[in-house]
SEKOLDO-644735 format. One record per residue (C-alpha): residue number from 1; y, z, x. Coordinates in pm, whole numbers. Example, Ala and Ser with C-alpha at 12.3 -4.5 7.8 and 13.67 -1.06 7.14 Angstrom:
BEGIN
<i->1	y->-450	z->780	x->1230>
<i->2	y->-106	z->714	x->1367>
***
This chain:
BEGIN
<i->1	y->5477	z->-6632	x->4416>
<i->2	y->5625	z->-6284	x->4345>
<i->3	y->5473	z->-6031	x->4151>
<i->4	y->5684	z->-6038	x->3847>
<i->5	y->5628	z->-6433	x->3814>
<i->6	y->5228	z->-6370	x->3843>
<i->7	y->5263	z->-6167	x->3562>
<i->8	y->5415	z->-6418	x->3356>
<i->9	y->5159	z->-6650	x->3471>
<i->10	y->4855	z->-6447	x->3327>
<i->11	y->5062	z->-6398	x->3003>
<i->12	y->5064	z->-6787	x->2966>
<i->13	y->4753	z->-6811	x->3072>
<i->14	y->4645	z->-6506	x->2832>
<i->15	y->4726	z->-6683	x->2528>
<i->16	y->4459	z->-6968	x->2479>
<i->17	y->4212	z->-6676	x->2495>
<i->18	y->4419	z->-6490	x->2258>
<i->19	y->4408	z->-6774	x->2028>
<i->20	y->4028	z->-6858	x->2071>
<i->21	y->3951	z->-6494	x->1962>
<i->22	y->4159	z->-6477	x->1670>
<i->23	y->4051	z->-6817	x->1529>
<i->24	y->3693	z->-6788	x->1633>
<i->25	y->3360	z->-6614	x->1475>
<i->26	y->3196	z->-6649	x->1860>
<i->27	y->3243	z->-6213	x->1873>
<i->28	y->3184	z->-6125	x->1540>
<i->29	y->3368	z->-5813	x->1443>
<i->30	y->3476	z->-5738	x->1795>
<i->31	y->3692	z->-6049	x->1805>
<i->32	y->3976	z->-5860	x->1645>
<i->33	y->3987	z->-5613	x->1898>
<i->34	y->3960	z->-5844	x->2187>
<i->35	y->4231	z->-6046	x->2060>
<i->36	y->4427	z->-5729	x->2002>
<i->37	y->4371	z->-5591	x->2350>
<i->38	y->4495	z->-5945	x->2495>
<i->39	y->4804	z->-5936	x->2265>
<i->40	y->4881	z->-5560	x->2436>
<i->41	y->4798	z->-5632	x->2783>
<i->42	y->4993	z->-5961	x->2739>
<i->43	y->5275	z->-5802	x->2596>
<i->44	y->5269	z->-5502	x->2903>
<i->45	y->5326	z->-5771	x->3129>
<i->46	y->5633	z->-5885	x->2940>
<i->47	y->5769	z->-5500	x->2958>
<i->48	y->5651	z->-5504	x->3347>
<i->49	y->5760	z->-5879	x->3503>
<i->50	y->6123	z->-5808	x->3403>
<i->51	y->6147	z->-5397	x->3510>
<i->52	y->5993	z->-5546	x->3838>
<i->53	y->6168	z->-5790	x->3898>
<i->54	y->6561	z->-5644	x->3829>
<i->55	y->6438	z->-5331	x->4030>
<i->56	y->6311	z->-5495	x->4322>
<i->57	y->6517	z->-5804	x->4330>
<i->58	y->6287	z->-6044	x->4247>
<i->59	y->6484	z->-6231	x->3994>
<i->60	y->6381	z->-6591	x->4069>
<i->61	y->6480	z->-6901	x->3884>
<i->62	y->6141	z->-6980	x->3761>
<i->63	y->6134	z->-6647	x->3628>
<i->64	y->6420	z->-6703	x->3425>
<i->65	y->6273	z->-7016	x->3283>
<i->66	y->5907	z->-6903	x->3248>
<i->67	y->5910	z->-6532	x->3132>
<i->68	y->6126	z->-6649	x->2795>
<i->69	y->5874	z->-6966	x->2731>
<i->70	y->5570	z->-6712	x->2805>
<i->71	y->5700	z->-6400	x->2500>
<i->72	y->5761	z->-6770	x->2260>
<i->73	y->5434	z->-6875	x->2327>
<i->74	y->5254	z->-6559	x->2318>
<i->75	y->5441	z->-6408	x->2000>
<i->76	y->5473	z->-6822	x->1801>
<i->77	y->5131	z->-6825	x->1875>
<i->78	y->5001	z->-6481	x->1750>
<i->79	y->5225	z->-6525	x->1444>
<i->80	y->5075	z->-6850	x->1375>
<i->81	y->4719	z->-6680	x->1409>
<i->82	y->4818	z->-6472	x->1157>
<i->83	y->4863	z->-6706	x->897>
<i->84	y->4545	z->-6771	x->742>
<i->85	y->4448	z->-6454	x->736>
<i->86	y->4712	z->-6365	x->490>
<i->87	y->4887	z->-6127	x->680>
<i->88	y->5192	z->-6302	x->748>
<i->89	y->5378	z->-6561	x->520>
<i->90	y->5436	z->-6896	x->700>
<i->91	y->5801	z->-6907	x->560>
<i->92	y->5879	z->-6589	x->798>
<i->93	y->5714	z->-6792	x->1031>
<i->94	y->5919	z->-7066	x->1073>
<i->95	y->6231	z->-6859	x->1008>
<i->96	y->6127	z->-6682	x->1332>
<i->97	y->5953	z->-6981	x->1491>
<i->98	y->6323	z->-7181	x->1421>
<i->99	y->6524	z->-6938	x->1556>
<i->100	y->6324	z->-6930	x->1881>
<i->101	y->6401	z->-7347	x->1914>
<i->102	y->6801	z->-7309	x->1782>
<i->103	y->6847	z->-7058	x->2077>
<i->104	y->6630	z->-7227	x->2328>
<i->105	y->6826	z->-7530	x->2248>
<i->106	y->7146	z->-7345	x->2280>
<i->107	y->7013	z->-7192	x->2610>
<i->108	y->6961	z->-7576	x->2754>
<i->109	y->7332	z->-7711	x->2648>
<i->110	y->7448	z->-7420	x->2744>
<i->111	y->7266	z->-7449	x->3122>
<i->112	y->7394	z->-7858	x->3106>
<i->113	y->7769	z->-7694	x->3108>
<i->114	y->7677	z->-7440	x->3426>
<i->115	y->7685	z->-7167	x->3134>
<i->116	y->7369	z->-6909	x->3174>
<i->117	y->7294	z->-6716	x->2876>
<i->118	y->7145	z->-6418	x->2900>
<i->119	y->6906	z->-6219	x->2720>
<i->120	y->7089	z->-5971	x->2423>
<i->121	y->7002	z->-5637	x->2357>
<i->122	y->6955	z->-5762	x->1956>
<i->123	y->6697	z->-6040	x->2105>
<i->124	y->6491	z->-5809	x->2328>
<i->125	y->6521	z->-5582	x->1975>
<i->126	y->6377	z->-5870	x->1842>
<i->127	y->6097	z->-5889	x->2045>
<i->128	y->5952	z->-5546	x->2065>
<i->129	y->5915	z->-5537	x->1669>
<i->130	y->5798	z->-5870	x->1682>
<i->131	y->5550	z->-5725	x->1887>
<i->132	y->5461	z->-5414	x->1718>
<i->133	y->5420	z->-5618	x->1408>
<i->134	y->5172	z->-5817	x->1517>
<i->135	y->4975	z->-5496	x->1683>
<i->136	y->5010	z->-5324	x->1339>
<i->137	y->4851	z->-5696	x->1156>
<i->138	y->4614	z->-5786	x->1394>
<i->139	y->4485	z->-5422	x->1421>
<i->140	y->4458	z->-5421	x->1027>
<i->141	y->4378	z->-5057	x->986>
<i->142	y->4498	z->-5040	x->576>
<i->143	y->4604	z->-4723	x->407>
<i->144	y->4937	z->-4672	x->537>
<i->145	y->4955	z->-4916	x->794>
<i->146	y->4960	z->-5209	x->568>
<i->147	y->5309	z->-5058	x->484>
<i->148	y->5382	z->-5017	x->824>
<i->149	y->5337	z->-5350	x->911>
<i->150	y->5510	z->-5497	x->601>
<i->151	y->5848	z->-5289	x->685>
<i->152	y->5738	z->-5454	x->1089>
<i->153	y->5797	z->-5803	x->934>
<i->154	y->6104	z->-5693	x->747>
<i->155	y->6230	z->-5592	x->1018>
<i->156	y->6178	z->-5868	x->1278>
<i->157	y->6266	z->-6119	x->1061>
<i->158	y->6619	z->-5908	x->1037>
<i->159	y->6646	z->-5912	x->1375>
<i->160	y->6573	z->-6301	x->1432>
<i->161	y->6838	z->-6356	x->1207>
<i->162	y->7055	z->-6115	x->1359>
<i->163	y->6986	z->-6213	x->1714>
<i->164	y->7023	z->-6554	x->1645>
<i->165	y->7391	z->-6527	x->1475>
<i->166	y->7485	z->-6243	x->1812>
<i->167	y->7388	z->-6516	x->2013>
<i->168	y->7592	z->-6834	x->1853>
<i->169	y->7914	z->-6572	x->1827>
<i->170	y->7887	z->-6497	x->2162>
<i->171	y->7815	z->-6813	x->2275>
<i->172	y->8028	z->-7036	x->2038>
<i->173	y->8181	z->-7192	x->2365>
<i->174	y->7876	z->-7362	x->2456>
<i->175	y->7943	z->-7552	x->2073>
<i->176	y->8317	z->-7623	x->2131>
<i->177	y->8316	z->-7732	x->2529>
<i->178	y->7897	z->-7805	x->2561>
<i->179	y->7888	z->-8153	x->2396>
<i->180	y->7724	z->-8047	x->2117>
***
């Protein structure tokens, strides 16, 4: 297994501990920041698998497949987190949490016609302040930042939309020749 793919391993396998320390009370006050610095090193080795792999060739299939899955499970899951704390409304949630099963099941009619779609520069858009919202809510620092993040969800749930409709325009093929 190829270093990119390892790194997509450890983010999947990063994110039951993620999700242990922001639902548990085991750490106390430290649990936020252990769950944050999972979230960040997690979401480092989403920024590293892919530079690695296109630079050194090490595109594999199961790369492909797994790196996607890993950001949906890391980001879904650290959204979901964020719930009961307050700091996120569910209905963005599932707005965002939607969009990431419409396009996934896009992606797999899509592959069923030999028709690959690739990331967009909107979705990886998507991700990054997807991201950096959940830094700014986990990390909770008030003042000003509670701004900061609520302009962070404003903005990624723009950009889910906005990915999501790039994608079916782009794409619209896979509706009209991809059974669907």
């Amino acid at each position: 297994m190829n270093l990119p793919n390892r790194l997509t391993v450890l983010r999947v396998i990063m994110v039951p501990f993620f999700v242990f320390f922001m639902l548990s009370d085991v750490g106390g006050a430290a649990n936020k920041w252990i769950a944050l610095a999972l979230f960040v090193t997690a979401s480092l080795t989403d920024l590293l698998d892919g530079k690695i792999a296109r630079k050194y060739g090490l595109v594999t299939n199961f790369g492909k497949f797994m790196d996607p899955l890993a950001d949906k499970l890391l980001v879904c899951s650290a959204m979901i987190c964020l719930i009961p704390s307050g700091k996120l409304n569910t209905a963005v949630v599932i707005v965002i949490i939607a969009r990431e099963f419409i396009i996934s099941g896009f992606r797999l009619v899509a592959s069923d016609s030999g028709i690959v779609i690739a990331a967009s520069y909107w979705g990886k858009f998507k991700t990054v302040f997807q991201m950096a919202m959940i830094i700014v809510l986990i990390a909770d620092f008030g003042g000003v930042f509670d701004l900061i993040g609520e302009v962070l969800v404003w903005i990624a749930l723009a950009l889910t939309v906005i990915s999501l409709i790039d994608y079916i325009v782009k794409n619209r093929e896979v509706l009209t020749h991809g059974g669907m």
